[in-house]
C-alpha positions in Angstrom: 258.9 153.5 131.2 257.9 150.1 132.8 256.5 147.7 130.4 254.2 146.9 134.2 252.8 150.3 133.5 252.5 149.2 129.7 250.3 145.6 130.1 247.5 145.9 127.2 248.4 149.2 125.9 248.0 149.2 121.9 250.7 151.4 119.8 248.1 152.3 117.2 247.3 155.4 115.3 244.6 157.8 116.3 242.1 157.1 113.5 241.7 153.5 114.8 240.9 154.0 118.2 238.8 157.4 117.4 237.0 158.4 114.3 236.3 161.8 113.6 233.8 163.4 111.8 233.4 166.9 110.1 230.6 169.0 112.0 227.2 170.7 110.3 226.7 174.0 109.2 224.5 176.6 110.7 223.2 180.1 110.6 223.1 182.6 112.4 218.9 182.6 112.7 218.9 179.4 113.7 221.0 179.4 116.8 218.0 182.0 118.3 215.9 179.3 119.9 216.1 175.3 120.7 216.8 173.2 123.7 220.4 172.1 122.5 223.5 173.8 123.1 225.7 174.5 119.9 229.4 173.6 120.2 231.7 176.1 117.9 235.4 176.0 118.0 235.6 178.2 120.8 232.7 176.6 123.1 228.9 176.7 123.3 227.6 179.7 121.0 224.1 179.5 121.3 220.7 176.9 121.2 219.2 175.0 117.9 215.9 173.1 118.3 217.3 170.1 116.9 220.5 168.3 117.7 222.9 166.5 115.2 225.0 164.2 117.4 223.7 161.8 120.9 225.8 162.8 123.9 227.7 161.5 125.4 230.1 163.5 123.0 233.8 165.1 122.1 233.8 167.8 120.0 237.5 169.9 119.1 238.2 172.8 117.5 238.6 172.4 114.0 239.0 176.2 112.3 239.8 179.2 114.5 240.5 177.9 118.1 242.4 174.8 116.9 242.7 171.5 119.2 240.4 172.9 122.3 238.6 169.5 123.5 234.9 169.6 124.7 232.9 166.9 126.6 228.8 167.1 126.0 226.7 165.3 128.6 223.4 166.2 126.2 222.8 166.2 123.1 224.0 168.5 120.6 224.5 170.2 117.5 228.5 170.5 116.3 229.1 173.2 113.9 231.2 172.6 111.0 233.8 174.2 113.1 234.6 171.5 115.0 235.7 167.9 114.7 233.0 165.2 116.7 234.1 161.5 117.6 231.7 159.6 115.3 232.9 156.4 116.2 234.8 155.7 119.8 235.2 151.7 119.1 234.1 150.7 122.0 236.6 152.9 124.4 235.7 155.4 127.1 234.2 158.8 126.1 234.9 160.4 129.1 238.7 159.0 128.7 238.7 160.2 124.8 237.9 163.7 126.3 241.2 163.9 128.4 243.5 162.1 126.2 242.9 164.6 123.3 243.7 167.2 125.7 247.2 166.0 126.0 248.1 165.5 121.8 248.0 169.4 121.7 246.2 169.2 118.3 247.3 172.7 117.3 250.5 172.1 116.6 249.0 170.0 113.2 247.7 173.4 111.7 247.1 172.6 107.9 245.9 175.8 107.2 247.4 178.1 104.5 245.9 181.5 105.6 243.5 180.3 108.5 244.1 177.9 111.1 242.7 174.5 110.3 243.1 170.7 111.5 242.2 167.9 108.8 240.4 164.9 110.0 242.5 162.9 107.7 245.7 164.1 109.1 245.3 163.7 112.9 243.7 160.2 112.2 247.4 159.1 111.5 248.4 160.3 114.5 250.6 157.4 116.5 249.5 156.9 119.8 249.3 154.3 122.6 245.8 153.4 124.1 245.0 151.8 127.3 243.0 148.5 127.8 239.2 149.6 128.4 239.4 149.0 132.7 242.4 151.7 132.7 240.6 154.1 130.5 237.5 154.3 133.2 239.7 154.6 136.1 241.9 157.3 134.7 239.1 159.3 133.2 237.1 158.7 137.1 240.0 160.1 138.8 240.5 163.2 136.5 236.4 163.4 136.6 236.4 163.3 140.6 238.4 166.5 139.9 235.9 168.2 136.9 233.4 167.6 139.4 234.4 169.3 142.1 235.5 172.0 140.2 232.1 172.2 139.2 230.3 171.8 141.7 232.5 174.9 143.7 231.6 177.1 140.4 228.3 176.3 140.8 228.0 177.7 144.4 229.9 180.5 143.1 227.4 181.3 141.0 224.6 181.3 143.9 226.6 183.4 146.3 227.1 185.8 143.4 223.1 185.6 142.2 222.2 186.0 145.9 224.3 189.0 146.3 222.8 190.6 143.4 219.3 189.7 144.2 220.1 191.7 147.7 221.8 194.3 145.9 218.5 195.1 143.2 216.0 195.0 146.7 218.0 197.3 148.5 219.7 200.0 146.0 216.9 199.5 143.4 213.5 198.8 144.9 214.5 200.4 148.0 213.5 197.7 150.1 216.4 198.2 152.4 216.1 197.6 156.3 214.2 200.5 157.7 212.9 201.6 154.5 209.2 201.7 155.7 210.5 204.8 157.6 212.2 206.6 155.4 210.7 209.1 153.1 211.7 209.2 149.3 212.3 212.5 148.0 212.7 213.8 144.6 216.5 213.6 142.8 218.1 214.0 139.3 217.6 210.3 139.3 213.9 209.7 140.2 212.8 209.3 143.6 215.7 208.3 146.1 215.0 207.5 149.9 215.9 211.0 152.7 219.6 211.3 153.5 221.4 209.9 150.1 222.5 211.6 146.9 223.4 212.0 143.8 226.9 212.2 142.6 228.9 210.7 140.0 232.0 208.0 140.2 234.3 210.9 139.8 233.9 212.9 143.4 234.0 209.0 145.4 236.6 207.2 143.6 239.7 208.1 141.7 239.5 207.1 138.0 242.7 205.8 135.7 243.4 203.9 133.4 245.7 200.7 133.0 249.2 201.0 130.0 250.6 198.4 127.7 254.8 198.2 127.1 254.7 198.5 123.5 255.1 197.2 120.9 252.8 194.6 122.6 254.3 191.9 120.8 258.0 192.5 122.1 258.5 189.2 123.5 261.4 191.3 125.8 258.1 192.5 128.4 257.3 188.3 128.8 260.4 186.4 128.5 260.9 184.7 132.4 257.6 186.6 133.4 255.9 185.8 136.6 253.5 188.6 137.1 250.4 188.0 135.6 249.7 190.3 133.1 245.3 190.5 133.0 243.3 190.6 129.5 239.9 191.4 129.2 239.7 187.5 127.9 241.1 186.8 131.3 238.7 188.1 132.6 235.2 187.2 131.0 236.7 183.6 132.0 236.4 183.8 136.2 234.1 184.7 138.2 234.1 187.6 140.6 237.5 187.7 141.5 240.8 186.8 138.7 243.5 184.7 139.8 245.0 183.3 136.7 245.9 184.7 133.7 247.7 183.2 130.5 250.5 185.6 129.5 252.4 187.3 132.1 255.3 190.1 132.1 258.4 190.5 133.2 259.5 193.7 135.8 260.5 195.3 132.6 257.3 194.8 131.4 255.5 195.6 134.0 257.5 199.0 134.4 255.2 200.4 131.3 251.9 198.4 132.5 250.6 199.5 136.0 250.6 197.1 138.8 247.3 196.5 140.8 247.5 195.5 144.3 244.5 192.4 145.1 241.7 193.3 145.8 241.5 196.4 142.9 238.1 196.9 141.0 238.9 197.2 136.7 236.5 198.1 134.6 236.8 196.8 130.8 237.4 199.9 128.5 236.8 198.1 125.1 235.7 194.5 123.8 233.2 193.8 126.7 232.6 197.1 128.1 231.6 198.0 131.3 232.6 194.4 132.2 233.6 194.8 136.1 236.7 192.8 138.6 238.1 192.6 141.6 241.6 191.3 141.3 242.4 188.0 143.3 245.8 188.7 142.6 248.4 191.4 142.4 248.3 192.3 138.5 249.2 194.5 135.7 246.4 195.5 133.7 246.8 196.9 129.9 245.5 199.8 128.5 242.2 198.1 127.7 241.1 198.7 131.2 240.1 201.5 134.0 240.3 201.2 137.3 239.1 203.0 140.6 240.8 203.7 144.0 241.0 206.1 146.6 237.3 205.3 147.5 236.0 208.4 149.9 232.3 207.9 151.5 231.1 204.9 149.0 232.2 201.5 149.8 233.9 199.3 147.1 231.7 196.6 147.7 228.5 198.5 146.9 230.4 200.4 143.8 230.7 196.8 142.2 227.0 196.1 142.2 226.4 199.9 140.5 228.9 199.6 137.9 227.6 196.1 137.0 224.1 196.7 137.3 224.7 199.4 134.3 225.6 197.7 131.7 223.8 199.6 129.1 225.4 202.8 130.4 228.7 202.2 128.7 227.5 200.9 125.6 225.5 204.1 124.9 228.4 206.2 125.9 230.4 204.6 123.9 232.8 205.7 120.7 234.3 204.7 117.6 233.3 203.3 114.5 235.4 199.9 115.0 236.4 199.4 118.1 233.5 201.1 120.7 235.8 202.5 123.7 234.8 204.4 126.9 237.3 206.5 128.4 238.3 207.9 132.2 236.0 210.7 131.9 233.0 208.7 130.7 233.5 206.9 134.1 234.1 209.9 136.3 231.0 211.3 135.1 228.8 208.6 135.2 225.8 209.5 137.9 225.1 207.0 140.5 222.7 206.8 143.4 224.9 207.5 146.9 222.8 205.6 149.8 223.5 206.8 153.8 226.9 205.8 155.4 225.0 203.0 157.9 223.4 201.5 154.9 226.5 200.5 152.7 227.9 199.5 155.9 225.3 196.7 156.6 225.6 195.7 152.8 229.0 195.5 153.2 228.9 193.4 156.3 226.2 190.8 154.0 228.8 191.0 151.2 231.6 190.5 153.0 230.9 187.0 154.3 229.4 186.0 150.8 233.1 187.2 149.0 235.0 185.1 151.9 233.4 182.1 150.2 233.5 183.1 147.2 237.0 183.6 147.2 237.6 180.3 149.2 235.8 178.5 146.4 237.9 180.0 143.7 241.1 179.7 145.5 240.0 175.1 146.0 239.0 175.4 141.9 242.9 176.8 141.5 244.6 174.0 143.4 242.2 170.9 141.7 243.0 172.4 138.2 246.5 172.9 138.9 246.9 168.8 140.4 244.0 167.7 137.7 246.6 169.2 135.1 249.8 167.9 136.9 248.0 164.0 136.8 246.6 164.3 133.6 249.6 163.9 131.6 251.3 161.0 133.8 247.6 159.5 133.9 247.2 159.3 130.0 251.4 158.4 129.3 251.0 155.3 132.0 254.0 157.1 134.2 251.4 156.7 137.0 250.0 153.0 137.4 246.4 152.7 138.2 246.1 148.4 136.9 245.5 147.7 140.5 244.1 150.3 142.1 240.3 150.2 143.2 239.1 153.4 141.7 235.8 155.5 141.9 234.9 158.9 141.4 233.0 159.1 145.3 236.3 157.8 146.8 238.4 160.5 144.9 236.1 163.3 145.6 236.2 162.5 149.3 
């Protein structure tokens, strides 16, 4: 590498540049109210009326999800979980945030039975640290990224809300256009507007459910894989639609999964259940999961809104002691409300111009994370040369 690139970097160890700091215990009881998030190993987990630490903060994983890096712009509370920077020494937070990001801290497991990083060990760590000026204007130019990212999940989250909010006035207060006309008649179901019906998932959609190649820890069904193989993990991570998923499996593998076209609607079977998708991607889904096609008279876009809207439905169907689990049939039988033809069709017409830019959205978030994680490692090495460059976040988000 070119000692250019290099000018002012210091070969130091970790502990020098960034101090770290055990987090604080906490119970259970106290995470049910408060203003302040609560950063665990594996994210936020809840709200405490006090905070322990002044943003702006780094938090990592520290037992459990080892290495994971978190950025707080508020104040907050870092269980003893976690690992905080106590001291930066003057250097960037924002730049501290990324540069962990990039030591894949896991790898230092000191744990004998569960997986655990000492503060003591990774402040050893060698590591070469740009002058303050570079930090800012590699931590502006990955930010410009974060923020868009952001900002696209944040609409994402309003065209979803507002698609909901149309969903509950139409299909649930029966405020749907015309309704002062039509007269509600008596069903299985309550009272339910002239012209629909009842009938259950099984007579409108065909039911199955998704296979695993097992054992599922063959590494045989991975090794060279490039179809993405989707976890319920997977997931409770995206929005509306899944594009990405972590594992995937080869054609072997997938010949004992089964392979969802894009666009498919899964339904989680166990861990979150009831939790609903449509598939951004072609996918094979494990056993975990159900899934409906053939859809005859009931449109898939106003099936996703019932199916999410009952939540409570599968967890009082539910069996076993351990694990709770629904099944095909539970689904098949489960009685939903049917509306008239000319109804789902204007919903659908609504919902199909709010999932075009939903979609759009999550397709931009794809290719900013993918460049954001293709620059982050040159950025933080030096292999890319920012000294002279006149860097802001507006210019990079333009």
């Amino acid at each position: 590498m070119s000692k250019l690139f290099r000018k002012g970097w210091k070969n130091t160890t970790l502990g020098k540049v960034l101090t770290f700091q055990r987090g604080f215990d906490i119970t259970k009881r106290q995470l049910q109210t408060g203003e302040y998030d609560v950063i665990f190993s594996s994210g936020l987990g809840g709200k405490h009326n006090e905070y322990k630490v002044k943003a702006p903060g780094v938090v990592i994983g520290r037992k459990g999800t080892l290495g994971t890096v978190f950025f707080a712009k508020r104040n907050f509370w870092a269980t003893d979980t976690t690992l905080w920077i106590k001291d930066f020494h003057g250097n960037d937070e924002k730049f501290a945030y990324y540069f962990l990001q990039t030591l894949h801290l896991e790898q230092y497991d000191c744990g004998s039975a569960n997986p655990t990083l000492n503060r003591n060990h990774i402040h050893e760590l060698p590591v070469s640290y740009p002058p303050l000026p570079t930090q800012k204007k590699i931590a502006a130019i990955l930010s410009a990224y974060d923020d868009l990212i952001e900002n696209n999940t944040r609409r994402i989250k309003i065209l979803e809300e507002m698609a909901q909010t149309l969903y509950h006035e139409w299909f649930v207060k029966f405020r749907f256009p015309g309704h002062e006309h039509t007269k509600m008649v008596d069903s299985e179901l309550g009272l339910i507007p002239e012209g629909w019906e009842v009938t259950t998932i099984g007579n409108v959609a065909e039911v199955g459910r998704g296979s695993s190649p097992r054992p599922i820890a063959d590494t045989k069904y991975f090794e060279g894989g490039t179809i993405p193989w989707i976890k319920i993990a997977d997931a409770t991570k995206s929005g509306k639609y899944l594009y990405e998923t972590k594992e995937k499996v080869n054609e072997y593998g997938a010949s004992f999964s089964r392979l969802m076209p894009k666009g498919s609607m899964i339904v989680a079977a166990s861990g979150t259940l009831g939790y609903t998708q449509l598939l951004g991607v072609d996918g094979c889904i494990h056993d975990g999961w159900l899934y409906l096609t053939n859809y005859k008279g009931i449109k898939k876009e106003y099936l996703y809104f019932v199916i999410i809207s009952r939540q409570k439905f599968f967890y009082n169907s539910a069996y076993g002691a351990a694990i709770q689990n629904v099944n095909t049939t539970i689904l098949r039988e489960m009685k939903i409300i049917l509306p008239s033809i000319n109804i789902q069709n204007q919903f659908t017409t609504i919902i199909h111009e709010s999932d075009k830019l939903i979609d759009n959205l999550g397709r931009k978030n794809i290719n900013l994370r993918q460049t954001r994680d293709l620059l982050l490692p040159k950025l933080i090495s030096g292999e890319i040369n920012v000294e002279h460059l006149e860097i802001t976040t507006e210019d990079i988000a333009a």
